[in-house]
C-alpha positions, -999 to 999 in steps of 0.1 A, spaced: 562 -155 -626 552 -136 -595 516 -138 -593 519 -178 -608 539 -183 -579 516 -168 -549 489 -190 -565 509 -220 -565 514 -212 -528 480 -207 -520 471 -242 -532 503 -259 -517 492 -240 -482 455 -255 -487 468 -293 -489 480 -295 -449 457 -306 -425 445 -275 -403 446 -294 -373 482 -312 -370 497 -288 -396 511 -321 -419 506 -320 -453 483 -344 -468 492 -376 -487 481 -404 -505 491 -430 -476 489 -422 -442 475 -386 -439 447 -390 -466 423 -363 -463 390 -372 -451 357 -354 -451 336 -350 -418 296 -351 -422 299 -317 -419 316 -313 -452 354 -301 -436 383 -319 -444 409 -333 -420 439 -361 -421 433 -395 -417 456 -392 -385 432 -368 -370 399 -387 -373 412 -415 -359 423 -394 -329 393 -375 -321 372 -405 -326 396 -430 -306 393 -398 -277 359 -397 -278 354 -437 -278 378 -434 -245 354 -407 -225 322 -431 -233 308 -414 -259 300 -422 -294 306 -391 -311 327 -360 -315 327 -323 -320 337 -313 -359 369 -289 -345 359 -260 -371 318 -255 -365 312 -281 -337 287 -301 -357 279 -338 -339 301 -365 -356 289 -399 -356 315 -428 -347 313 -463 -366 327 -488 -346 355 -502 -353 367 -468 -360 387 -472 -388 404 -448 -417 371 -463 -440 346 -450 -413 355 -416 -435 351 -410 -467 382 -398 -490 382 -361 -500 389 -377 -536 390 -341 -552 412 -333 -527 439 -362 -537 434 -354 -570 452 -318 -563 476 -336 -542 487 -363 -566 495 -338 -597 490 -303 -603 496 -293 -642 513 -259 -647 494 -237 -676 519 -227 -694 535 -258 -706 515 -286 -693 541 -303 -669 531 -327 -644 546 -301 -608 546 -330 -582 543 -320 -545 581 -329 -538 588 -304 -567 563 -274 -556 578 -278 -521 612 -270 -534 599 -243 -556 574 -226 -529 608 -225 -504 632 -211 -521 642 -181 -511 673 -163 -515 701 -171 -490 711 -142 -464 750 -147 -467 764 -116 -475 771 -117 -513 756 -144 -518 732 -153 -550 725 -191 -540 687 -201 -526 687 -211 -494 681 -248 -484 685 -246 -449 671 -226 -418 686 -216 -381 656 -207 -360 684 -186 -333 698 -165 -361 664 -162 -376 683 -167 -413 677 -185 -442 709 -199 -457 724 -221 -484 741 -251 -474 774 -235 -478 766 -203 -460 751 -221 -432 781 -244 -424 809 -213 -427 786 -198 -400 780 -228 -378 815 -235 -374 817 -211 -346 782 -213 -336 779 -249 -331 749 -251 -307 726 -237 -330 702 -263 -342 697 -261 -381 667 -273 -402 658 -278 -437 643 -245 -449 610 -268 -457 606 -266 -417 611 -226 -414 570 -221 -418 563 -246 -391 591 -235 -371 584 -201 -369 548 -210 -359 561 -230 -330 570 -210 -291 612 -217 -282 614 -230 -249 624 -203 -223 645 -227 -203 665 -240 -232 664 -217 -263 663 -226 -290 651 -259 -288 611 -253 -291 583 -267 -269 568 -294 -287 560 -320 -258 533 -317 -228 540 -327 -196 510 -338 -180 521 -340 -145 527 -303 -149 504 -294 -171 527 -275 -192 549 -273 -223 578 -283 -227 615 -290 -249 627 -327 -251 659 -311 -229 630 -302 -202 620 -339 -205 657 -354 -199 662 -329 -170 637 -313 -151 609 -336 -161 629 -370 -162 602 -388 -142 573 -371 -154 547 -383 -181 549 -361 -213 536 -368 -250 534 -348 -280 522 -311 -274 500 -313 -304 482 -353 -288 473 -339 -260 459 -303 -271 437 -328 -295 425 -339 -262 423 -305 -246 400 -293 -276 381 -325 -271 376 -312 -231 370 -276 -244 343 -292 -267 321 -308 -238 328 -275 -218 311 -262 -251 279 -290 -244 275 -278 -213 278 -241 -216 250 -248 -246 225 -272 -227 228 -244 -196 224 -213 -221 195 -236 -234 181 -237 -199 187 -202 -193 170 -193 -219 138 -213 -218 135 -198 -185 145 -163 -194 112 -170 -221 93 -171 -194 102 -147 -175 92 -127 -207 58 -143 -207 54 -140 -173 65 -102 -174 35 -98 -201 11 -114 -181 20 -91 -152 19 -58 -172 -19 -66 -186 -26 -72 -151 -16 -44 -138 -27 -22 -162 -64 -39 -161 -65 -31 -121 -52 2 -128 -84 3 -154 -103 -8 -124 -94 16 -97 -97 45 -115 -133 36 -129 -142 33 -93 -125 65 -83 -140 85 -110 -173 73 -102 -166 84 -64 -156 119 -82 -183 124 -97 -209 113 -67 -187 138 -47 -190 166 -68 -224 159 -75 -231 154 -35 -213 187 -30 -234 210 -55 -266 196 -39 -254 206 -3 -240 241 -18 -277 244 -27 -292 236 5 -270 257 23 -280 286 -1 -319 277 9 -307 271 45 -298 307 51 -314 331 19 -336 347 42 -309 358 69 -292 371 42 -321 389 25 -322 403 60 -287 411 66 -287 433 30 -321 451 41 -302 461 72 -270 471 55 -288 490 29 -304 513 53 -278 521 69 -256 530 43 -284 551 36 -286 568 70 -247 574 66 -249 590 35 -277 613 46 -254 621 80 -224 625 60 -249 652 33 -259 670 69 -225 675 85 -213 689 46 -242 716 47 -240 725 84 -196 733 79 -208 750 47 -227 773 68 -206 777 92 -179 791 73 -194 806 39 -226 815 51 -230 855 65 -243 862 100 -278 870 87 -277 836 69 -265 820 100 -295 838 123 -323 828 99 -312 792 98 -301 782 130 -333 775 143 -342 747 112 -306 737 119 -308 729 152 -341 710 148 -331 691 124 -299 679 141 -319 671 176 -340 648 151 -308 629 137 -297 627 171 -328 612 186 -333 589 154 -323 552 166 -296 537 142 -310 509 127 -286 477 139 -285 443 119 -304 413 132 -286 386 149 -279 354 126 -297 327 147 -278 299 153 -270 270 129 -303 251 120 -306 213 130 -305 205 88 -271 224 86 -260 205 117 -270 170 97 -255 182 63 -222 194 80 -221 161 99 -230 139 66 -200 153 46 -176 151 81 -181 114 73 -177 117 39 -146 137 41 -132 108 65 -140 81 41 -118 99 16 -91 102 38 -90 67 49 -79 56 12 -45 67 13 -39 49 51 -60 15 36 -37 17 6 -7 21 25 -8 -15 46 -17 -31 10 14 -55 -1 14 -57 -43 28 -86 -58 35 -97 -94 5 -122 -90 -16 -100 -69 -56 -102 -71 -74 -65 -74 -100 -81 -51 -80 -76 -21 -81 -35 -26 -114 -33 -46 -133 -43 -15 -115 -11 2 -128 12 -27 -160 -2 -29 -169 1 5 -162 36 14 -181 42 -25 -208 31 -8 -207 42 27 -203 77 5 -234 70 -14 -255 67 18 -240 98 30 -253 111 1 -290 99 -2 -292 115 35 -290 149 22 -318 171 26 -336 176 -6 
């Protein structure tokens, strides 16, 4: 029953020609295969290959996956070859359960019937009013028309279509199924009587076949620029590699050369550290002589001033009579003793005065890197010879600095 009947529908749905919505047949509207294995009517091939014949070219975009279809001139219906399982469907479909031949006029008439919406009613409908939106029976449809005389009715084959299609909003419910192409719009056939009387109109459904065609060299075009785009968008990729490597090799580069200026530095500065050490050990040997001494002298006058208060308030008068005498002496020596001063540091030696000027230079050869890299303009295709001279010159202005240290 049900489920019989949904499959039955399903088949009967599959025999119209997805592009003009007609059913196929065995005369006019055969279906014909593409070279892209879809199906279309007869009708239809001829169109888009009659369209494209028209815009100078000699083939046409399949309207499902755009594959290239080659035209045969003359184009005619034989340029296509017949969907024969296809027409086999179409000419008779057996039912299971007893065998019987179901032609397509029958299945039409069983795949539309539908119960009628009269009230009480138990009839199937047969006929279809796209402004009341009902399905009716014949009977039904006429009691209710009487009044309502403007509405246009249809067989009830026609309410799928129907309902597909867009009324007109000018003239409901008459539906827009012509194209004016001075206006470039839709349109009823009252539109075309009155407000389009002197325009040129043909079917809707003609001339959106040749609006597909149009939208199908828009597709060509938007292709061969998104080819282009994208051969250059590979090399851009390329070129993008190219530059990274580049880049990273001069990076390689620079930093060799500024580690080896590192290390000559370092090693430049422990060898001056050195021979400033030399320069001055014996002013310093000096210098702590001199200090020693007299921090010995102050703790000896610090140990002579503790004994003389000591004896000046613990001692008894007898005490303080028997040693005044050796006190006083011994403070008039202390007194008369010259304090022991620290020699003068001599003034900087000419070899300290040639070191400190050596590493002046060396100092400003470092600092001019920064300002020399500042001026330099880095580009995507930029040689490292352009800074490496910069590098490699203060290296080695930096290396003679170096050899003229005193050794």
């Amino acid at each position: 029953g049900r489920k019989r009947l949904h499959k039955m529908k399903a088949v009967y749905f599959s025999l119209d020609c997805k592009i003009c919505q007609v059913p196929y047949n065995t005369t006019d509207r055969e279906p014909r295969i593409l070279e892209c294995n879809h199906s279309l009517c007869t009708q239809c091939c001829l169109q888009l290959a009659q369209h494209a014949l028209d815009a100078g070219k000699n083939t046409f975009a399949c309207p499902f996956d755009r594959s290239v279809i080659k035209i045969t001139v003359p184009v005619t219906p034989d340029c296509f070859r017949k969907n024969y399982a296809l027409l086999d469907v179409i000419a008779e479909v057996k039912c299971p359960a007893s065998g019987r031949v179901i032609t397509q006029s029958f299945m039409e008439k069983t795949l539309t019937a539908e119960p009628c919406a009269g009230r009480g009613c138990s009839n199937n409908a047969t006929s279809y009013c796209p402004t009341c939106g009902k399905a009716m029976c014949e009977s039904c449809s006429a009691n209710v028309h009487k009044i309502l005389d403007d509405h246009v009715v249809v067989p009830i084959s026609k309410k799928t279509s129907i309902e597909q299609q867009v009324p007109c909003p000018e003239h409901p419910p008459n539906l827009l199924q012509l194209y004016c192409t001075s206006c470039n719009a839709p349109i009823c056939h009252v539109c075309a009587v009155l407000t389009h009387k002197d325009h040129n109109y043909d079917l809707l459904a003609g001339e959106m076949l040749k609006v597909r065609e149009t939208f199908s060299r828009f597709t060509d075009l938007v292709h061969k620029k998104r080819d282009e785009v994208t051969k250059f968008e590979a090399e851009g990729h390329t070129q993008k590699v190219v530059l990274h490597a580049a880049i990273e090799e001069r990076k390689k580069a620079i930093t060799a050369s500024c580690d080896a200026l590192r290390r000559d530095l370092d090693a430049a500065q422990a060898l001056s550290l050195e021979e400033v050490d030399k320069l001055f050990a014996v002013q310093v040997k000096s210098v702590d002589t001199a200090v020693a001494g007299l921090s010995k002298f102050s703790d000896d006058l610090k140990l002579m001033e503790q004994f003389i208060e000591r004896i000046r308030t613990g001692a008894s008068d007898h005490e303080v009579a028997d040693l005044y005498a050796d006190i006083q002496h011994k403070v008039k020596t202390v007194i008369e003793t010259p304090v022991p001063t620290v020699p003068d540091l001599p003034h900087h030696s000419k070899q300290f005065t040639a070191l400190q000027q050596l590493f002046d230079q060396l100092v400003q050869n470092v600092l001019a890197i920064p300002a020399s890299l500042k001026v330099f303009q880095f580009s995507c295709l930029v040689n490292y010879t352009s800074v490496m001279p910069c590098v490699s010159s203060l290296r080695n202005t930096h290396l003679d600095c170096v050899s003229s240290l005193p050794t």
